[in-house]
N, C-alpha and C positions, 0 to 999 in steps of 0.2 A: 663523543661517539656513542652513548649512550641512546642507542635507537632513534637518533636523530629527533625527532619532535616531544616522542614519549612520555621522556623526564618531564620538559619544556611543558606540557599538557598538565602532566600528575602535580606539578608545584601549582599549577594555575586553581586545577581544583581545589586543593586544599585550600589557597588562602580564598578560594569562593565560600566554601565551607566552614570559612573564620579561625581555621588551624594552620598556624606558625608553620612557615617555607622560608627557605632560601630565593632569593631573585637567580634569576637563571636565563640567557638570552644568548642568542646566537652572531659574532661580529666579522668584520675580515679584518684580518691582522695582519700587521707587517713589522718587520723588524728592520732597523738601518734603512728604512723604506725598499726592504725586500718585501713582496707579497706572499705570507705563510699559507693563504688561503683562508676557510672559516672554521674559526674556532667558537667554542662551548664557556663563557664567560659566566663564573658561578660564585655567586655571593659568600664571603667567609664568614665568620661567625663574631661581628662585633657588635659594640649598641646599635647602629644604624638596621641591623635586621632587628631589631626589638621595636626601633619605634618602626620602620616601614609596614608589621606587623600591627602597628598602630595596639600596643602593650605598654603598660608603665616600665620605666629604668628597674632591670632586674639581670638574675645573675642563669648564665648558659652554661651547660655542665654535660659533662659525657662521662663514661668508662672508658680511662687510659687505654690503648692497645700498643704505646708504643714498644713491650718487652716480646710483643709477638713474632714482627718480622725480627727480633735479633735472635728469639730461641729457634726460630727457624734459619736462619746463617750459619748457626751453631749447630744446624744436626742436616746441615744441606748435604753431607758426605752420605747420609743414608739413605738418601734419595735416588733411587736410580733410571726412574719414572716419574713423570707428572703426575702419576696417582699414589705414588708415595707419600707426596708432599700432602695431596687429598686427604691422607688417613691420618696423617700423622698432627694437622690441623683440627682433624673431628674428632681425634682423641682424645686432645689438649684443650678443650672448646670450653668445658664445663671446670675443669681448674681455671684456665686461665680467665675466666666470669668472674670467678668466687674472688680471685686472687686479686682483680684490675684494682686502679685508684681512683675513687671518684675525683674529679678536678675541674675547674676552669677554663677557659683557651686564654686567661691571662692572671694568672694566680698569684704573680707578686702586686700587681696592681688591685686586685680584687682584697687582697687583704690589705692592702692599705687606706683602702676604703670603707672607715668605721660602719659604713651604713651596708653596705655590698659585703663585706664580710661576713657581718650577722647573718645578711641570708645566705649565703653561702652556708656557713655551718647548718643553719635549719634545713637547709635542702640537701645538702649531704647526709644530714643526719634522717631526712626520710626516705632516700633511695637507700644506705645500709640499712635503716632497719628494716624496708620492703625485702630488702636482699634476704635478709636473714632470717624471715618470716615473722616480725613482729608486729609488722603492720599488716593491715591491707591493701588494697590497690583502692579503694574511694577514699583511704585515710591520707594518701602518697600523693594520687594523681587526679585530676580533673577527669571524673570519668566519661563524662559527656565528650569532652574533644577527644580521649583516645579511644573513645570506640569508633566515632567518627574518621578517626586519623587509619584505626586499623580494618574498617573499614571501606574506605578509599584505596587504603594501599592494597588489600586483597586482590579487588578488580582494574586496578589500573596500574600499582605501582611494583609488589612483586614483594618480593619476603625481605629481599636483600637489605633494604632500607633500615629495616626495621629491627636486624638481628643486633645484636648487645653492645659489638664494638662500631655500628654504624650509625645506630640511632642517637642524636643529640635531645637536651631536655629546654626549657623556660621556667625557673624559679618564677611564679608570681607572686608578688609580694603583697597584691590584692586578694587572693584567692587564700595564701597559702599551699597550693598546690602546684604542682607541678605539670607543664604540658608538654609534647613530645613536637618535635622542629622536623618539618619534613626536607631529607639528605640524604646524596647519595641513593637514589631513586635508580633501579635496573627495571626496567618495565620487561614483559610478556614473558614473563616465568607461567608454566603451566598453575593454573589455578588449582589443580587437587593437589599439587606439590607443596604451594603454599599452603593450604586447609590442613595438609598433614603437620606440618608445622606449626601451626596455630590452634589445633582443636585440642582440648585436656583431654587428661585419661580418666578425669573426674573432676568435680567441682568442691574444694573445699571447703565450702561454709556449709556441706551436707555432713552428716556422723559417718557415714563408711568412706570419707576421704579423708586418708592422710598425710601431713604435710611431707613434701620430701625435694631434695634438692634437686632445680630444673635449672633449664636457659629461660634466658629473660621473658620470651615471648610465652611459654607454658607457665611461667609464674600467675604473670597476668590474665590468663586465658581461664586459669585453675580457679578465677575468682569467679563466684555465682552473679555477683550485683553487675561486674563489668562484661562476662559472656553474654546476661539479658541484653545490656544495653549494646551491644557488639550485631548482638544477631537485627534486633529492631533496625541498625542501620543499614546492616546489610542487605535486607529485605527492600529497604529503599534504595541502595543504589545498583542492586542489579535490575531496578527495573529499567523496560528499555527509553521509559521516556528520562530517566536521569541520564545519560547518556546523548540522549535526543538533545534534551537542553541545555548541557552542558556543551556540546560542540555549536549547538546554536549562538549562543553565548560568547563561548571563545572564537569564533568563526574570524572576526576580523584579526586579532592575535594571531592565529595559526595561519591565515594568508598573511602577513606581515611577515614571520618569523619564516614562513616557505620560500618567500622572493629573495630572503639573504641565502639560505642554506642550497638554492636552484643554480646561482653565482658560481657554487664547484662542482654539484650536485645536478644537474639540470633534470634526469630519468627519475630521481629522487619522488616519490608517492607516499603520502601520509594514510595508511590504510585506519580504518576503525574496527573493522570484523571482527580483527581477533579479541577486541575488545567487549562487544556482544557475544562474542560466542561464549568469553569468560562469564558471562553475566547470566547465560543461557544456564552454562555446568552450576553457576551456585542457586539455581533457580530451582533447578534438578535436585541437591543437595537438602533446599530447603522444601520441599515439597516428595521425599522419598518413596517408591515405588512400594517398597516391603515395610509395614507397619513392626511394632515390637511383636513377638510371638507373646500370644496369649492363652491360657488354655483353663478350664472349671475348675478347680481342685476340690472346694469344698460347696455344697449348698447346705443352709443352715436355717430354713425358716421359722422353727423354735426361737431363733437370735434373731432372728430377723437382719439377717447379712446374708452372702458369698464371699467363698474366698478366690481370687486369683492368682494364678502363678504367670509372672508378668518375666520376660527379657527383653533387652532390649539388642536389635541384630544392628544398629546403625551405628555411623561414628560423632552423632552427635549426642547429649542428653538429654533426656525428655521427660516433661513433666505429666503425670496419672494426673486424670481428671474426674472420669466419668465413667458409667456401663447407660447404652442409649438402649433400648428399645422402641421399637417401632418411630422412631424421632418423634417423641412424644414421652414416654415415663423416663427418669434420671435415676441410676441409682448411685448416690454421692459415696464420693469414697471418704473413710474413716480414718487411715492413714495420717497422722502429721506428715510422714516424711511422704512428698508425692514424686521426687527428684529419681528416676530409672536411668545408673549413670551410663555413659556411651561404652558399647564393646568396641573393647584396643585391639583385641586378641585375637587369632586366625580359629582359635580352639571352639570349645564349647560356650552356649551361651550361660551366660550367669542367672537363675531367675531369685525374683523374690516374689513374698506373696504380701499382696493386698489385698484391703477386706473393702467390702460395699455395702452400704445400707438397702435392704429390701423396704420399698415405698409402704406405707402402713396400708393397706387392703388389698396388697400387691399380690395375686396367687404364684406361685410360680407351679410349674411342670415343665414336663419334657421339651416339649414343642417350643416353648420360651427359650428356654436354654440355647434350640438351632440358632436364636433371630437377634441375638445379644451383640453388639459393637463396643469398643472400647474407644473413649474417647480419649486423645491424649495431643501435646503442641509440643512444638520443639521447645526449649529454656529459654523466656524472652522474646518467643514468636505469642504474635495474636491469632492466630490463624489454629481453628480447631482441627484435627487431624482425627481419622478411623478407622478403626484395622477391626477386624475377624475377632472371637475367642471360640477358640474349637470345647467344644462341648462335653471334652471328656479333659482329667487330668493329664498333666506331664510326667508325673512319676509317680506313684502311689503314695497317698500318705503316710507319713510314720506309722499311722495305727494299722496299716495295713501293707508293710515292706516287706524282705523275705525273712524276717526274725517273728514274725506275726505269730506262728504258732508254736514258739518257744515262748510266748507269754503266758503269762498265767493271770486268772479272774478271780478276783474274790466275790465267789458265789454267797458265802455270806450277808454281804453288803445288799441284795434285789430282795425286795420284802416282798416279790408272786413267788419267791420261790419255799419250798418246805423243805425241807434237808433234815434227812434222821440218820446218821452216821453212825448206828448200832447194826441197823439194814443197809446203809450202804442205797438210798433210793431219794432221789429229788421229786417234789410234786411241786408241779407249775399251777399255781391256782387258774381255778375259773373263769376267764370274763375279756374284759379286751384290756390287754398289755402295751404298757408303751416301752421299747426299751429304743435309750437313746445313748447307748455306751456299748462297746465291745463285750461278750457274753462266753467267753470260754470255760466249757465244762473239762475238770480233771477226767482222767481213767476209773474207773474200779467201780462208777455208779451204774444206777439204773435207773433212767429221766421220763416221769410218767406225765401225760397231760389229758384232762379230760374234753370231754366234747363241745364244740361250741367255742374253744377258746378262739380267741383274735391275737398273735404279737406282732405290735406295729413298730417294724424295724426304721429307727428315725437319725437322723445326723450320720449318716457315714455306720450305723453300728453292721453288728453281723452277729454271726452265731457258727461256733465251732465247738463241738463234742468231741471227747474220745472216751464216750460214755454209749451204751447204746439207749434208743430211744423208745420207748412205749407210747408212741400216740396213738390212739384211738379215737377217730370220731364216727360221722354216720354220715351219710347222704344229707338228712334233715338237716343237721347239726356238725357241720365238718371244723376242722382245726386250718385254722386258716394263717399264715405265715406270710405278712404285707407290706409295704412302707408306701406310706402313704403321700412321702414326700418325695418321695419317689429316687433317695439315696440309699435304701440298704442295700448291702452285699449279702446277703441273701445266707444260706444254712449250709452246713457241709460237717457231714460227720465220717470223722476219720476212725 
């Protein structure tokens, strides 16, 4: 009863796709030559699905569940509701993972099997050490057929399949890896229910992710090589001609397998909507409305950079590329780490900052700043993506947060200045100044400048006295206070 054709569909594609299914077909059945009506005929799990799979002789393996329905018989008294039983399952979800046995569907024979044995231990031995975090998931698993596999099953098969005590494996003894057996197939689960399910809360072969104990499917999800290759398929089969071809395809199968199931069934309609319309939301998904927030933090054209302060507002993680201009100048980013991991969280967003190389003749000003894009792609998407950078910062820099003028400057250190601390008087020399650092005068002086000077306030600097100020220029010859790059924060005497 499995949605009647559904399942029957989701196995077909997979082994289109060359990934390990169950046979699966619809009969009428009679018992004592009574007529039961049609039943759902579904392949178990011996060599015969290894070679119809057309795979070399190798060993099938799962995570035990059989201690689940008994710890549930044993606390049925607590139940007093169907949604007891709900909680008391997704409590128990993440022990009883950690805790299950890996095994065989025929384990005294498997071990009697000098040759089937050995792989057996080798493939146990890579799904606990996956378990436990010592591997990776390219080290464990064929990553090409489960991105493919969880791929498929997003849009057509449903979460169910897939969760820890449902999904079966394929030792190959070619490969050494392991491939995942499409079973137990519940089709039309809402799509974003499943994507909640399967999207990380970050990817960790990046440095701010660290390892922590998950379900099965965020284990896998948490790995950077297998989410690329996960999204690459995805991208393919939401589009609508996968779909198109794939029913083309199966067209004579699905009229074959209609005319039994119409036998008890006759109003019975094999709908595809809701299966486009699935393909539509992850289409939606992968091409998002709202880019990351991006905003200026720093300009720095002495270094010849910008800095960015980047978040990311999606639920997926995306990879820092680029700042476009005019679709024509590139300015690369400097960064190793380019990975902006996905926000989990209802809260605030998280930002980090990245730096950009300014193009070597590149001028920058104001007006550049409005006309700047940020290029960036989902992880594993080829598709370039671009969002906005609003032109001013997200929070003020540290050199200028609300501790800024509890700072103190060693006036010392700037060789325009003179400082005779018997009088108690600063003299700013002559000419044109560049100051490109924070300039804070203590109390108790007296800050003289004469005429003509220029200070060209550069990177972010500024100038704060609690000193008063003697400047004197003239109409002809005035004191001029500038930034040329057009970041200083300008003068202020308190």
């Amino acid at each position: 009863t499995k949605a009647y054709l559904d399942s029957f569909v989701y196995y077909l594609a997979l082994k289109k796709a060359d990934i390990m299914a169950i046979r699966y077909d619809f009969i009428e059945a009679a018992i004592n030559g009574e007529n039961k009506g049609i039943f759902a005929l579904e392949e178990h799990f011996e060599k015969q699905l290894i070679e119809d799979n057309k795979r070399r002789e190798g060993v099938l393996l799962k995570f035990s569940e059989d201690f689940m329905a008994q710890e549930q018989l044993n606390n049925a008294h607590e139940f007093d509701h169907q949604f007891d039983l709900y909680e008391f399952v997704d409590k128990n979800q993440l022990s009883w993972f950690y805790n299950s046995k890996i095994e065989t569907f025929a384990n005294n024979k498997i071990l009697k099997d000098p040759v089937l044995s050995k792989q057996f231990k080798e493939a146990r031995n890579l799904l606990e050490l996956f378990r436990r975090g010592s591997l990776d998931v390219s080290e464990v698993f064929d990553v090409d057929v489960l991105a493919k596999y969880f791929a498929i099953t997003t849009v057509l098969g449903g979460h169910h399949c897939s969760r820890w005590h449902n999904i079966r494996f394929y030792y190959n003894p070619v490969t050494d890896l392991i491939e995942p057996i499409g079973f137990d197939a519940c089709p039309r689960e809402k799509v974003e229910w499943i994507m909640e399910n399967y999207l990380p809360d970050c990817l960790i072969n990046e440095n701010n992710c660290p390892k922590k104990i998950e379900m099965l499917e965020k284990l896998i999800f948490r790995d950077k090589v297998f989410f690329e290759k996960y999204i690459q398929e995805l991208e393919i089969v939401s589009q609508k001609s996968y779909l198109d071809d794939l029913y083309s395809e199966l067209n004579g199968e699905i009229k074959r397998a209609l005319n039994v199931l119409h036998k008890e069934y006759p109003s019975y309609h094999f709908s595809t909507e809701d299966f486009y319309n699935k393909q539509k939301k992850i289409r939606n998904m992968l091409n998002p409305v709202r880019g990351p927030a991006a905003y200026l933090q720093k300009s720095l054209p002495s270094q010849n950079k910008i800095i960015l302060s980047i978040g990311n507002t999606d639920i997926l993680p995306l990879e820092i590329i680029s700042i476009k201009y005019n679709n024509s100048v590139n300015f690369g980013l400097i960064n190793k780490n380019k990975i902006l991991q996905p926000k989990i969280t209802e809260g605030s967003i998280e930002y980090q900052k990245y730096e950009f190389k300014i193009p070597i003749g590149f001028v920058m000003d104001t007006a550049i700043f409005r006309n700047l894009l940020l290029n960036y792609k989902i992880v594993g998407s080829e598709k370039i993506l671009n969002g906005e950078i609003l032109p001013w910062d997200y929070l003020e820099d540290e050199s200028f947060n609300v501790n800024f003028i509890k700072q103190s400057s060693d006036i010392n250190s700037l060789d325009f200045l003179n400082i005779d601390e018997n009088t108690k008087t600063i003299y700013i020399k002559q000419g044109i100044l560049t100051l490109d650092q924070n300039l804070i005068i203590p109390p108790g002086y007296t800050v003289f400048s004469e005429r003509g000077t220029v200070i060209d306030l550069k990177e972010n600097a500024s100038i704060i006295s609690y000193s008063d100020l003697q400047f004197t220029g003239s109409q002809k010859y005035p004191i001029n206070i500038i930034s040329s790059d057009r970041t200083g924060r300008g003068l202020a005497v308190l």
